[in-house]
Structures are given as structure tokens and as C-alpha cells.
N, C-alpha and C positions, 0 to 999 in steps of 0.2 A: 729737523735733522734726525734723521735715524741710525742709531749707533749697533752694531752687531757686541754684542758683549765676548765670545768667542775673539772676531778681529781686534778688541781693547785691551785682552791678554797681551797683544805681543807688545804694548808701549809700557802697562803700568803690570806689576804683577796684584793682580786680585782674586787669585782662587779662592781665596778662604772667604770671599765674599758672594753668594747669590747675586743674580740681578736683580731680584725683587727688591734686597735691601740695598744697594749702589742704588737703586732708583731713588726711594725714600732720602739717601744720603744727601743727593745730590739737588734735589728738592727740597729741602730744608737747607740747602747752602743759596737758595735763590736762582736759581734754573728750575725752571718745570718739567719734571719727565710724566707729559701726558699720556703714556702706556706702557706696559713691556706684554709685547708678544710672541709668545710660545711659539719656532716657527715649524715645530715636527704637528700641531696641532692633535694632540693624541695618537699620533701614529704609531702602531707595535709591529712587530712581524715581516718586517721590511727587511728584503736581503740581497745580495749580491746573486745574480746568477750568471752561468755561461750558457750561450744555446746550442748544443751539442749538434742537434737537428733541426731542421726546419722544410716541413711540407706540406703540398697541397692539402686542403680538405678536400675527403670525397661527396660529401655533400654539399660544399658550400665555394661560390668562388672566391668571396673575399676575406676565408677565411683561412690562417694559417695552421697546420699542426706541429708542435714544437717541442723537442724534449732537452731540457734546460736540468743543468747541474748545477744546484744551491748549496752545496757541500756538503749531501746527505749521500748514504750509501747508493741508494739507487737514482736515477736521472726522474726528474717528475713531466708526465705531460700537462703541456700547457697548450689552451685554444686560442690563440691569437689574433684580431684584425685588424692591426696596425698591418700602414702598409708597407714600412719600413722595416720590417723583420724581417732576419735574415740570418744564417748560418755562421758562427765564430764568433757573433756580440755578445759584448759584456753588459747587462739590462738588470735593472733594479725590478724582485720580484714579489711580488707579497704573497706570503704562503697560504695556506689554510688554513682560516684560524686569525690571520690579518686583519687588522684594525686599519683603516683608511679616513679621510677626512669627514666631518658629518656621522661617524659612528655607523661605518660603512663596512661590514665584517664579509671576510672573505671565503667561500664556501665553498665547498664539492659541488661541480655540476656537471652536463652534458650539454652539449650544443652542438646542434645538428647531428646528434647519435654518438660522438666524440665526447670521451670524457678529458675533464678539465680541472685540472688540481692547483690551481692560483691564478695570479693576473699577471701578465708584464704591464709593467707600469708608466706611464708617460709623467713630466715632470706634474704639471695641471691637476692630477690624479692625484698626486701627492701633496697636494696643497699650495703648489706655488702659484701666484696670478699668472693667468697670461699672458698679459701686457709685460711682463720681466721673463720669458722666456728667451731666450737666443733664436732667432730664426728658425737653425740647425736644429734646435728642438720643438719647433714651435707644434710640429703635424707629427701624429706616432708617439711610438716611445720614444724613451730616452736611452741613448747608448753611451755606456762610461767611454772618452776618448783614447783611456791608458788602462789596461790591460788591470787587472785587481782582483783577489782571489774569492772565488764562489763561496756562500755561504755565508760571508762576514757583512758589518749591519751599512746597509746601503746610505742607510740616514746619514752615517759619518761620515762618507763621503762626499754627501751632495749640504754638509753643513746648516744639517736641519735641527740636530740636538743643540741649536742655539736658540736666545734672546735678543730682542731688538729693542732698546730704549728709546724712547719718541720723545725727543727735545723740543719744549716749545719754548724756542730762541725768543728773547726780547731784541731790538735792534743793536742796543748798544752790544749785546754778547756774541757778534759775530763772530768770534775767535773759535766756538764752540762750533763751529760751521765745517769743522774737522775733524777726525779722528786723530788726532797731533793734539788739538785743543783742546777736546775732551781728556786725553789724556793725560795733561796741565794739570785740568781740573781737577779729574780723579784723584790724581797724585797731591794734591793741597788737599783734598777733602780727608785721603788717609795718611797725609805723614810720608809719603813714598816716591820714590823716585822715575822717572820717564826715561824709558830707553828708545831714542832716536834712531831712524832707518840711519846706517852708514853706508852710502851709495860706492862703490867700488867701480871706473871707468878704467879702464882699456881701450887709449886711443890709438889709433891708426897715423899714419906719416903726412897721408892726407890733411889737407889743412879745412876749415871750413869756409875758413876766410877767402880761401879759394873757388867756392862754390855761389857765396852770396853775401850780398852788404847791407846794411840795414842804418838807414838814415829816419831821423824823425822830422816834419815839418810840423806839427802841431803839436809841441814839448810840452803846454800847459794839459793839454787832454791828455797826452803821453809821457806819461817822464821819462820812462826806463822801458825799454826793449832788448830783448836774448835771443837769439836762434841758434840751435845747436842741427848738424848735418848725421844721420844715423842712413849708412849706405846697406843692401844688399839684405832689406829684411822682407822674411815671407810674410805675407798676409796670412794669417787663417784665425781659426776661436784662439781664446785665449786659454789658459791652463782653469782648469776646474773652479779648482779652490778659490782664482781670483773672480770668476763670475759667480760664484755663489756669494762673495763678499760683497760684490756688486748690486745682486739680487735683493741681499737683506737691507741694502741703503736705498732701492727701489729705483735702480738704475739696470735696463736692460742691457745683457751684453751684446756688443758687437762686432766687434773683432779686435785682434789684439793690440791692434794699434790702437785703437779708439779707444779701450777699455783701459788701456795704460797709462793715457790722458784722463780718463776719465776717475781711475783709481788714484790718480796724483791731485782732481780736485776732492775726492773724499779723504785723503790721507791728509794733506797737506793745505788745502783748504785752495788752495793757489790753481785758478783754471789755464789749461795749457791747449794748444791745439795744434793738431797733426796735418801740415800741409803736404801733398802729394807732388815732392819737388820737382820733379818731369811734365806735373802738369802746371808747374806756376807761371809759366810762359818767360822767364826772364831772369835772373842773377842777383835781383834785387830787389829787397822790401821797402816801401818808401809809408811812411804811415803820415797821411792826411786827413783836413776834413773834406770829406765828399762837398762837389758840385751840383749844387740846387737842381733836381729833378733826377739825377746821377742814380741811373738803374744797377742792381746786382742779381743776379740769381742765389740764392741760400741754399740751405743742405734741404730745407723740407721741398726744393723744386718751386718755389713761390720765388716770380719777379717783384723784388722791392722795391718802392721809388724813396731815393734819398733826399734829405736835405743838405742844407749847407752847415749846418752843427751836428751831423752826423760823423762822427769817426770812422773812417775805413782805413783795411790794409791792403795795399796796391802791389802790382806788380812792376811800379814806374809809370803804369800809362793807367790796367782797370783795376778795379776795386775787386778784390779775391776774399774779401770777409769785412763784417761787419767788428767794429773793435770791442771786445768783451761779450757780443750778443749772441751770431751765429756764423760760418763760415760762407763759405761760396762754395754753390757745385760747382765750378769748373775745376778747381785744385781738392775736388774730395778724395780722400785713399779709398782705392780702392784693391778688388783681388789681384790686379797685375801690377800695385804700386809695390815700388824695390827702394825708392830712396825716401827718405821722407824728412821733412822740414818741421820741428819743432818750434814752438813760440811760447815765449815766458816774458810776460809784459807786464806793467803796472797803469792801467790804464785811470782815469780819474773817472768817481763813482758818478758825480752829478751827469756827465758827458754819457757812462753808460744808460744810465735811469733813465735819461732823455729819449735815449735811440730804442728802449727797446720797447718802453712806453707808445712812441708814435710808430714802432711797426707792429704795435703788438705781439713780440716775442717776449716769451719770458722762459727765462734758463737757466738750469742749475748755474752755468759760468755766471751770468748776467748776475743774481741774487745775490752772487759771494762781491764781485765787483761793488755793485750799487751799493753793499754795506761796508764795503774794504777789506781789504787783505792783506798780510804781514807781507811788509816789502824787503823782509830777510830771507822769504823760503823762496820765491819768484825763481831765483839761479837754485837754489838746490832742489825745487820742485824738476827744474829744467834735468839738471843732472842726474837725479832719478826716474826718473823716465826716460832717458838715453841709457841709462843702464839695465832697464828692465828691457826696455827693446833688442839691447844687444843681449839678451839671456833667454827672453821668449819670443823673440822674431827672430834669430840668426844675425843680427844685424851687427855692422860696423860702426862706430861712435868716429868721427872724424876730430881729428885737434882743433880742442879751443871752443869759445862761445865767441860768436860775432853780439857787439853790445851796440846801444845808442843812449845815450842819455844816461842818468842817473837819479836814485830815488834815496832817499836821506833813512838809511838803516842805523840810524843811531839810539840808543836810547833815552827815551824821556825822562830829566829830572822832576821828581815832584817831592816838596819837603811836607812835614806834618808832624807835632808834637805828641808825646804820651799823655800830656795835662789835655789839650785840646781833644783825645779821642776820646780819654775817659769824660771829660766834659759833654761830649752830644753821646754818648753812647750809657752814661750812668753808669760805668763801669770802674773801677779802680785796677786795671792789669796796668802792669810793672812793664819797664822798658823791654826786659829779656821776654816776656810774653808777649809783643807786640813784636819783639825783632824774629821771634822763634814763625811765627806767625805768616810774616815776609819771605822766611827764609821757604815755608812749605810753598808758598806761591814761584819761588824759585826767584823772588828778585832782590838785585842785588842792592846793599845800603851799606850807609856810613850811620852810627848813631854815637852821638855826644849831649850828656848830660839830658837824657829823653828826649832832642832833636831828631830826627830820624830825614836824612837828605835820601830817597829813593828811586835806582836805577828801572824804570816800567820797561821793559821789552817791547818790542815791537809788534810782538804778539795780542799785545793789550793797549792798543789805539784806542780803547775808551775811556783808560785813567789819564785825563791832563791837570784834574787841581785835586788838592786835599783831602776836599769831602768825600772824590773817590778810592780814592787809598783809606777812609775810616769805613764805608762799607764793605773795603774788601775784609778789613779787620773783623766788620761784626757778622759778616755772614761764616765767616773758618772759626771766629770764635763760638757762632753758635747762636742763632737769634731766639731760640728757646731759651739759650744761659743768661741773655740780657736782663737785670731785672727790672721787674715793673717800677715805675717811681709817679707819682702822684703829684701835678703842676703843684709851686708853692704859692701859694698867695690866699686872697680872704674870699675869692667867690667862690660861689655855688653853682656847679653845674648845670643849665636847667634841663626837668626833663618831664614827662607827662604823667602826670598822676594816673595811676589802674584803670581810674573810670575815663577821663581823658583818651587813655589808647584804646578801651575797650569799643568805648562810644566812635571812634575813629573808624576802629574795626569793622565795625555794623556798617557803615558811609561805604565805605570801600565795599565790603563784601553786595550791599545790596547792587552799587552802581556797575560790579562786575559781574554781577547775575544778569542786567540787560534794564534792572532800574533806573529813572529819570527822579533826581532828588526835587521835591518841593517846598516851596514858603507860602503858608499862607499866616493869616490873620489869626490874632489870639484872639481878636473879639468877636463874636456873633450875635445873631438873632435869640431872642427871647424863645423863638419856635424851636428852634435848634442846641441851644445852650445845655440840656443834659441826653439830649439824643444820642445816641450808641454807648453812652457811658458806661465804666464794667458795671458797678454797682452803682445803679441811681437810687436806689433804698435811701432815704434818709438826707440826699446829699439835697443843696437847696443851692441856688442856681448866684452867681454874685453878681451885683449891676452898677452901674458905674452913675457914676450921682450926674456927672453931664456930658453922657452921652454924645458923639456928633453926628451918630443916625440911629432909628431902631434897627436896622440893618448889623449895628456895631456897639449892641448895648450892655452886651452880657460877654464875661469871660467863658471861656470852652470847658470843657472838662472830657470833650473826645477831640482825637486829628481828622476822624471818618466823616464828619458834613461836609466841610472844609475840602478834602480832596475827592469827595463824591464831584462837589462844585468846578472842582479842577478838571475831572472825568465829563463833566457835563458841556465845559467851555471847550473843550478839544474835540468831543464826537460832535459837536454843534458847526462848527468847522472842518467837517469833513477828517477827522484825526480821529481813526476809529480805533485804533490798538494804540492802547493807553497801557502805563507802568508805570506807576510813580508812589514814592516811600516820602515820608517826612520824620524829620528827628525833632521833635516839639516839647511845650511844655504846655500841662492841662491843670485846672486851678478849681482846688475842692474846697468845699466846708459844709459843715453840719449844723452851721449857727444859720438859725432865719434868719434872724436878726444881728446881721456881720459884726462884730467888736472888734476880732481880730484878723490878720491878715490869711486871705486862703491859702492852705497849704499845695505847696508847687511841685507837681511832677514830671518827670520826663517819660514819654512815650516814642515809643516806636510804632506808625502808624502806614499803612500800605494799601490801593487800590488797583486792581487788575482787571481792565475789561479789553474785548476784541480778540485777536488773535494774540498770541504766545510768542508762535514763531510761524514764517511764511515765505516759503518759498517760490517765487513769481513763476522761475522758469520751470522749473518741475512741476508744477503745481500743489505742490506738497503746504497745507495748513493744519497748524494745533492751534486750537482754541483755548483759552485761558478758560478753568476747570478749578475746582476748589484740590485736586492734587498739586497742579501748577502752585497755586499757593501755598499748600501745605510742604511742597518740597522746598520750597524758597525758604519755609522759614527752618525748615531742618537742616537744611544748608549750612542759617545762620549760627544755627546750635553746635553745629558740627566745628563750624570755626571758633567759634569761643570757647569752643574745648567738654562742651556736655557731653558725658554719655549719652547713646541713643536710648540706652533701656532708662533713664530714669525721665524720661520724656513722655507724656500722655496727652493724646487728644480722646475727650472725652462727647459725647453727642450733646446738645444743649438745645436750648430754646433761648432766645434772647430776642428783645424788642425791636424792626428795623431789619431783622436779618431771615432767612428760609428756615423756620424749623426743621426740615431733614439734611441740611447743609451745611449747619453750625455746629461747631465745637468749642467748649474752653479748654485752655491747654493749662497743664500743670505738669512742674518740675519736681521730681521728689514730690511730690502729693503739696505744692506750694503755686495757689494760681497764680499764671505768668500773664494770660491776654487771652482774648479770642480769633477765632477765624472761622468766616464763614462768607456765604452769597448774600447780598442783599436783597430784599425779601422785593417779588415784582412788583406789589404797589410802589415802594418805595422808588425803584427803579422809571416807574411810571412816574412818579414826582418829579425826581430830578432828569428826568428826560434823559434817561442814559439808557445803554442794552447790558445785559447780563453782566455785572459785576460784582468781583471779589475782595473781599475786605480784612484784613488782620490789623490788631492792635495789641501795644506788645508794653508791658511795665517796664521802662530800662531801668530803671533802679531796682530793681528785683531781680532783673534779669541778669545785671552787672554782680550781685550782689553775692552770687549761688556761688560757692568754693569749689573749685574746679580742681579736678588731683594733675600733679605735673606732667606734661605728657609724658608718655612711652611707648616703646615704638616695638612694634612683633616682629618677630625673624621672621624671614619666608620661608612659605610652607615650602617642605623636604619630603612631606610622603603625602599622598594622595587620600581626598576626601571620597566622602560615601553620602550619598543623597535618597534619601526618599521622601514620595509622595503619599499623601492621604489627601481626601476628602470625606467631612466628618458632617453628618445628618444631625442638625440641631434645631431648636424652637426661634422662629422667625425674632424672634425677641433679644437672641441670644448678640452678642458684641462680637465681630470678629477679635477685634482688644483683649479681650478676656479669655477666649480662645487659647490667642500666640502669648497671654502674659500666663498662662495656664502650661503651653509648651515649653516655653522659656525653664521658667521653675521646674518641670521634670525631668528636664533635659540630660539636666548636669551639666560636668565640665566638657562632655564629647560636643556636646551641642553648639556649635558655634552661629547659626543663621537659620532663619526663621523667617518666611514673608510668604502672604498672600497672593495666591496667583489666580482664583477662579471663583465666584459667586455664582449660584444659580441657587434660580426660583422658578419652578413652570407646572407645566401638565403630567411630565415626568416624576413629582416632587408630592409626599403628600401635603394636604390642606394644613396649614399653619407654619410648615417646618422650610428650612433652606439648606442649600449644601453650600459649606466654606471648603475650598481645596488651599493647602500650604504646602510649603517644600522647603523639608528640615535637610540642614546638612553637618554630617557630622563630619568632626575631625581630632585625630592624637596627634598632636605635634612631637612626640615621641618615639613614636613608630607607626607603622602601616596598621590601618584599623583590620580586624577580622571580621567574617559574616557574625559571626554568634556574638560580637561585642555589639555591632549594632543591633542587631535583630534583641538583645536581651532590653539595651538602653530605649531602643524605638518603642518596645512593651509596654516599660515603666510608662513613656509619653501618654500611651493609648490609653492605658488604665487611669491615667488620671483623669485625662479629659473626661472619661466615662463619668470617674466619680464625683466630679468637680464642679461638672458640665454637663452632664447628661448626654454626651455626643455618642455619636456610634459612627462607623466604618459604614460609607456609601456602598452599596452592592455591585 
């Protein structure tokens, strides 16, 4: 539902209230306001003109020359190619200097040798959809239909210095499906009162009764039916003001009749519909269920085929509409319709849901139907809309409402105690605050001895038992004021211990990187038992006194043989891109001679061979790379909350793995695991192709203090980037390098990364070029050249001193 905040003025008074904050209100009362949108969209400069003149270019044919009075001393020329411009309109113009949609400013130009000092403007231009244009405006500018004086702000007119609050209705809160029932709302939420359209009719001697009868044969689909006769009205647009109202609820206008109907289902929530009585064919509405295969034609021009629990309204013999969904072309108003047949019915929700479901229509009317409608506004909706007809068509209101049936406007008793609310709600409010409460919702009660017997209106079909009258209570009293209160009794909540969710965390993060978890075996081989272990120094290998193979004789102290073996059984079987993590436990001790039991660790262990990622149809492959791993496990650091600067992968050598491919990593200068490629013999062993391996301490890993997150504003002024590439001894760490940049950076220094290595012929003997790209930023203001150029200095200089680097030539 989209609410114009402008058109909510005229039920509740709420100046003194933004719509920003009415949003927030109303949101916290338990409706959703899923936006509010500015509908001028930054628009400035926008004004009323008159077109004093209007003629050919001479260089141009579909160009117009026009001089327009905006209220300023002299007439300004404007270059026009609408084709609809023309001499005497009154056009919305944006001057020189004008702000338009998208930060579209409006300038001094020439065209075609013509100078041109603003735009006329079509409505589109100004920010409205297309799809909500009137026809009448759809092509061209826009021309005001009533005369209004030059110079003054266009916006006001076309009700653009408004907001639109975007309701996202729950089912039960259909009522809100209105401008009436927002207005309810509003008015409970501040304490204030709701001022009601008072429809004023002036009928004619004419009777209606005279004109047409209306019988119901299907009373259960039907309850209640109205027809009101409104003779002698001109077709044309509708007045301004109400299609711009229209516009902001996202309802296209179409002419006044239609819009009048259509403004009574946004006001009043209650869908009406305008038949074109000269073309109903007959004196008489008969409302039945259509006959099994029973064709219509609808307003979109589509033949429908009916069923037999389809609802339609007849003309006695065919079917002229569908009941709550859509109407029929052959009774549509049109420009030469003079009389016209209103309809104010209560039709039942399931019966419409059904129909509009199997024809596939779905419609504002339909939507309000299928979730129900107040069956007290149905005749006053009817009556207001014969009244606006007779004031913006010329039209006649003929005596009386032809009726059929009847639909139970009574209101709902529902009782409910002060003990009982303060009971689910933990609250202690007093009868007079509970009845004060009732009284803002506008409904009416008897209360004795904290009894409270409550009249619901009809408006609110969704309160029928108790528990709904106590959250009407806690949402006005305020679900923020409710206090917290703590179950009574002797258990304990349960919930995951740190290392629990952290360990959890790792499972999840690996499995949504493209990882496949694995289990293998804590026992192994004799040959394998301290292989890839971090520190096999000293550790001595544990055996098990009776073994049930040498295959399964020793506990592990690494997860890496294990899922090499796992790597080995899948590329063996044609399963060549492999990814698989394990969360295990590895079993150390230092005693030759076991006494005591070995100490238990949990690792984090990971093998990657084959492709990465691989695109069939594109042809597109990445192969798994020791960055592919290295990002996986930065990844993981990233989620558990490490900073990235206290993270180091350091170049290493280890047994089992590629001397120029391995690294151990450390946290805070704290070793965490290593990562690297398996070394080819080994890969030759286990009959695998190129793969990569990390292993990771989770108790260590879990163990690092992590500061609370917090979260940066976004950046507001613009950053400053520069490159270097720095000539250094092939020896040199690119690490040492960016932990060198880092530190001279300072606080402008926000990012720092490696983009480019080279070694060659261009290069001399020993030395390599590292290229990085520093970006600086003040989150305080716009950096200047001489702030970076002084801070980029410091960088240089130190490298120099630190590192021996120098600036590539």
C-alpha cells in the first residue's frame, strides 16, 4: 500500500510530524513502512510558465521556437520538440540553473543556431513513471488543464513536494488497504482524531429504481449489492490534484469516471465499478454463478472462458463483469458515456480468490476483496462517488440506492481482562490505561471491575478473540516499553560454548567456499604416522599394543596423509577436481616410552587439487594454485574476526611439501599452521596431480582475542591512488616490502597490495622489480595533492632505508 503523506493530511492532522518519523511510528506499532519516497526527487527550479509565443524553427522542422512568461520581467526563449506545443498553454518550465531527475542541471544552449534558456517539461522529465502517466500526457509535455499563474512552483501543483510511505501489509491488516484505515491508524498511534469525507448528495425526482433492479441469485458468493444511477456526466481527465493522488498510490489515471472509482478504492478501501448504463443492454442486474465454459470479454480485450464457481454480473441474460476481478468490454465507459451505473457490492473473498486465480487477473479490486472489506463503507463508498461524479462530471445523482441482499454491519463483541493482559504481556497498566488505549483505536467498551466488554468495528475484521484486543494493547502501548522478563523456573538455557560456535563457524565457512567436509581414520601407518606433522622434532609416534592391521597401527599427529589418500581415491575414479577440509583430532607425545596418555589436538586440515572453478560452456578454467588456498584460508581469518594486518605467511621449507611453495603462517607473530603444494615426489607416491595442502591449529586458532567488531562509515570523499615499482635484491620478501609500506604509511594509508613481479633481461643480474598500489584516504575531508605527495615520500624513504629499494626507471 502506498500512502501519499500530503493526501493523510486531510483525515488526521499531522503537520507537526515528518514522514520520516510517522514512518518509524508506525513501524514500531507493528506495520512495516518499507520506504518513504521523496517524490520531487531533488528537483529545484521548476516553475509555472505561460507560452506567450510559439513558432517554426528556421533551421529545424521539428523544432519549436517559443517565448514563455515565467513571471520574470522579460518573456525567456525556449527551444522546444514536443510536438504538442503550442500558443496559450500553461507548461511546467525549468529555468536556468534547474535541477532535474538524476542531477540533470539545466543550461544556456543553442540549437540549431536558436538560443534556448530552459526546458519545457513533460511529466517523465520530472520524475514521474510512465506507466502512471494519463494518456493525455503520455507523448509531449505536460500542459496544466486550469489556467494558474506564471512564475509560481510547478512542483506544487503537480504534488510533488510530497512523501510516499510503502506499507508492507501483513494479511490480517487489511484495513490498512486505505487511506480511511491508515488514517485509524495514525490517529491511535498519536492520540488524534480522524476526520471523515462528509459526502453531500443532491438528488434528482428521478427515481433509480426507475432505471434498474438488482436481484441476487448466488447470496452465499453475494451478500449485499447497491447500484446508484448518476445521469448526464461528461467523460474527460479528471481534476489535477486527484490524479496526482492517484499517481503517488501508483494508480494510472484515466478518466474521471474511472479515477472516481478508483479514488474510492484507495480512500475507502471498498472497490466500486462504473458501468456504462446505455451500454448494459437491459434494466437489470442479476448476479450469478456463471455457466461452465460461459465466455466474457474483460476490460484488457482478452476472451475469458468461465467456470461454474465463477461469479459474474449479468445483464439478465450475458455476463457484463466478472464479480470483484475485472469488468466487461462491452459495458466499459467510455468518451460518449452520459449515464453511468455504479456498483457497491460485498462480494465473498474465497469466491473472488478462486476467479481471479484461474483467470490469472490480479487487481487492485480483487486484492482488497480476497482479504475483505469493511461492510459499513460499501453504501457510503457508493454515495461518495455519486457525489464526486455530480461535482467533477456535471453529472445527476438519481434518488435512492437500488439494494439486494444484506451484509451484517454490526459490531464485534470481544471481552478481555486488565489481570489477563498484564499477565501475557508482563506489564502492570491500570484499567484507565488500558481503556485510554481502546479509546485511541476509537472502539467503543463498557468496563467493570477491569472487565472490559469491547465494541471492534467493522473496520477491524481481524479482531475476533482476546488475544487480539491484547496485542492491540501492546503494540499502542509500545513494544519497546514492554519489559523484558526472564522464564521462571530451574533450567538453563542451553547454548554453544565459543569454541563450539567458532568450530561450527570454520564447517560452515569452509562448506560455503565450494569445500566437500571429510572423515577419515585416526589411525595409520607406521610410514605415515608423523609425516607432514608441524613440528616432528622430538615428537615420537604412539602404537597401539593390538593393532588390527599395520595399515591402522599408529595414531596421526597430521589430517594431510589421510586426505592426500582421499585426493588419491577420487582422481583414481576419474574425479579429478577435488576440495575437501577436515575438522580432526591429532595425537602428540614426547615420551618414547608412552606412560601417559597423548596429548589431543584439534586441527584444521585441507587438500585442493584439479580445477578451482570451470566453466564447461564458456570454456573458462582456474586451476587450484597455492593463492586459491591461500585465499580460502584468509577468508577463514576474515570470518572469525582477525585482522588482516596481524596475519603472516612466511616462505618455509617443510618435509613433504615444494620448498618455493610453502609457507607457515603466524598470527601476531603466534604459529597457527602451514600451507603449501606438495612436494612432486610425493605427489608421485600418492598417485595424485598437483596438490595443495594447509593445516591449521584450531585451538590456537580459536584461542587469539578477537576485538568486537566495528563497522566504517562509507567513504564520503574520494581516495587517491598511487603506483610504484621498487627495484630490490631477488632475496628481498615482497612481505617485508608491504609490512615496510604499511608502517610509513600512517593513518592516510588505508590499502596496500601487490600487482606486478618481474624478473628478465630488462632487469639487472640478481635484482627483481615488486610493483604495489597504495591508496590513500581522509575520511574527514578531500585529500589534497601535497598531502599525498608529502605522506607517499615518507613511504619511499623508508623503503629506501629499510630495504634498500629504489623507484624503477
Amino acid at each position: 500500500m502506498f500512502v501519499s503523506y500530503n493526501w493523510l493530511k486531510e483525515y488526521v492532522d499531522i503537520n507537526d510530524i515528518s514522514a520520516e518519523k510517522l514512518a518509524d511510528l508506525i513501524t514500531k506499532s507493528g506495520i512495516e513502512v518499507e520506504g518513504v519516497e521523496t517524490l520531487n526527487k531533488g528537483i529545484s527550479g521548476v516553475v509555472v510558465g505561460h507560452v506567450v509565443e510559439c513558432g517554426q524553427h528556421p533551421n529545424a522542422d521539428k523544432l519549436r521556437v517559443t517565448k514563455v512568461d515565467i513571471g520574470e520581467e522579460e518573456l525567456v526563449q525556449i527551444v522546444c520538440g514536443a510536438p504538442n506545443v503550442a500558443q496559450g498553454q500553461t507548461v511546467a518550465v525549468a529555468k536556468v540553473g534547474a535541477v532535474l531527475p538524476g542531477n540533470f542541471k539545466i543550461k544556456k544552449a543553442k540549437l540549431r543556431g536558436e538560443a534556448s534558456h530552459g526546458m519545457i517539461c513533460s511529466l517523465s522529465e520530472l520524475g514521474i513513471d510512465s506507466k502512471l502517466v494519463a494518456k493525455t500526457y503520455s507523448e509531449g509535455i505536460f500542459v496544466f488543464p486550469t489556467a494558474v499563474t506564471p512564475g509560481q512552483d510547478a512542483l506544487e501543483y503537480l504534488n510533488l513536494h510530497d512523501h510516499v510511505l510503502e506499507l508492507g501489509l501483513t494479511p490480517n491488516r487489511a484495513d490498512c488497504l486505505s487511506m480511511l484505515g491508515v488514517a485509524y491508524e495514525v490517529a491511535a498511534i498519536l492520540g488524534k482524531d480522524v476526520k471523515t469525507p462528509q459526502p453531500e448528495i443532491t438528488e434528482a425526482a428521478e427515481k433509480t429504481s426507475d432505471y434498474i433492479s438488482v436481484s441476487i441469485d448466488a447470496k452465499k458468493e453475494n451478500p449485499y449489492y447497491a447500484a446508484r444511477i448518476v445521469k448526464d456526466v461528461k467523460v474527460g481527465p479528471s481534476p489535477l490534484w486527484m490524479q496526482t493522488r492517484l499517481m503517488a498510490a501508483g494508480i494510472r489515471p484515466i478518466s474521471n469516471i474511472v479515477d472516481i472509482t478508483n479514488y474510492m478504492l484507495l480512500e475507502y478501501g471498498t472497490p466500486l465499478h462504473g458501468f456504462d448504463y446505455d451500454r448494459i443492454g437491459s434494466k437489470e442486474i442479476v448476479v450469478r454463478l456463471a455457466k461452465q465454459d460461459e465466455e466474457i470479454v474483460t476490460l484488457d480485450d482478452a476472451t475469458r472462458k468461465l467456470n461454474d464457481h465463477h461469479l459474474v454480473i449479468t445483464n439478465g441474460k450475458e455476463p457484463i463483469a466478472v464479480a470483484g476481478v475485472m469488468g466487461g468490454a462491452t459495458s466499459e465507459v467510455q468518451d460518449d458515456t452520459t449515464t453511468v451505473l455504479i456498483e457497491a457490492a460485498y462480494f465473498d473473498a474465497q469466491t473472488v480468490r478462486q476467479a481471479s486465480k484461474d483467470l490469472g487477473l490480479r487487481s487492485e479490486a480483487s486484492s482488497r476483496f480476497e482479504k475483505g472489506i469493511d461492510p459499513k463503507r460499501v453504501k457510503a463508498a457508493c454515495d461518495r462517488a455519486a457525489a464526486l461524479m455530480a461535482e467533477l462530471a456535471g453529472g445527476t445523482v438519481l434518488e435512492g440506492v437500488v439494494e439486494a441482499g444484506e451484509v451484517n454491519t454490526e459490531a464485534t463483541t470481544v471481552s478481555v481482562t486488565a489481570d489477563r493482559i498484564n499477565a501475557v504481556l508482563g506489564t502492570s497498566l491500570t484499567s484507565d490505561e488500558v481503556g485510554a488505549i481502546f479509546t485511541r483505536l476509537q472502539f467503543a467498551y463498557k468496563e467493570e471491575a477491569g472487565n472490559f466488554t469491547v465494541e471492534v468495528p467493522t473496520r477491524r475484521w481481524d479482531i475476533t478473540i482476546s488475544e487480539d484486543l491484547i496485542e492491540e494493547v501492546a503494540r499502542l502501548f509500545g513494544y519497546d516499553e514492554i519489559p523484558t522478563t526472564l522464564p521462571v523456573g530451574a533450567s538453563t538455557p542451553g547454548t554453544l560454548t565459543e569454541y563450539q560456535y567458532k568450530r561450527r563457524m570454520m564447517r560452515r565457512f569452509m562448506e560455503g567456499a565450494g569445500m566437500y567436509q571429510a572423515k577419515t581414520y585416526a589411525l595409520t601407518s607406521s610410514e605415515k604416522s608423523l609425516q607432514y606433522a608441524f613440528n616432528n622434532e622430538g615428537l615420537y609416534p604412539v602404537t597401539l599394543k593390538m593393532p588390527m592391521s599395520e595399515e591402522r597401527s599408529q595414531l596421526r599427529t597430521s589430517l594431510i596423509p589421510h586426505l592426500l589418500e582421499v585426493v588419491h581415491y577420487n582422481q583414481s575414479r576419474q574425479m579429478e577436481d577435488v576440495a575437501i577440509y577436515e575438522i580432526g583430532k591429532v595425537f602428540l607425545t614426547k615420551e618414547e616410552n608412552l606412560e601417559n596418555l597423548p596429548e589431543e589436538k584439534e586441527r584444521l586440515a585441507g587438500a585442493i587439487s584439479g580445477n578451482w572453478h570451470e566453466n564447461k560452456w564458456q570454456g573458462e578454467k582456474k586451476a587450484a594454485d597455492f593463492f586459491v588456498a591461500k585465499g580460502l584460508l584468509e577468508g577463514l581469518f576474515a570470518k572469525l574476526g582477525i585482522d588482516a594486518d596481524t596475519v603472516t605467511f612466511k616462505q618455509d621449507e617443510r618435509e613433504g611439501l615444494h620448498p618455493g611453495r610453502t609457507a607457515s603462517i603466524y598470527i601476531n607473530d603466534t604459529f597457527i599452521g602451514c600451507i603449501g603444494q606438495v612436494h612432486p615426489t610425493e605427489e608421485k607416491a600418492y598417485e595424485i596431480s598437483e596438490t595443495y595442502v594447509f593445516e591449521l591449529d584450531v585451538d590456537a586458532l580459536i584461542s587469539i582475542n578477537v576485538e568486537a567488531l566495528a563497522y566504517d562509515k562509507l567513504p564520503r570523499y574520494p581516495s587517491m591512488t598511487r603506483d610504484i615499482a621498487l627495484v630490490v635484491e631477488e632475496t628481498v620478501q615482497a612481505g617485508t616490502l608491504q609490512s615496510v609500506i604499511k608502517e610509513a604509511g600512517g593513518e592516510l594509508l588505508k590499502d596496500v597490495h601487490l600487482f606486478d613481479v618481474y624478473q628478465g633481461e630488462h632487469m639487472e643480474a640478481g635484482k627483481k622489480s615488486l610493483a604495489f598500489s597504495l591508496r590513500y584516504y581522509n575520511d574527514e575531508q578531500t585529500l589534497t595533492e601535497e598531502e599525498v605527495t608529502k605522506a607517499h615520500q615518507i613511504v619511499l624513504d623508508a623503503l629506501a632505508e629499510k630495504a634498500g629499494a629504489t623507484l624503477r626507471g
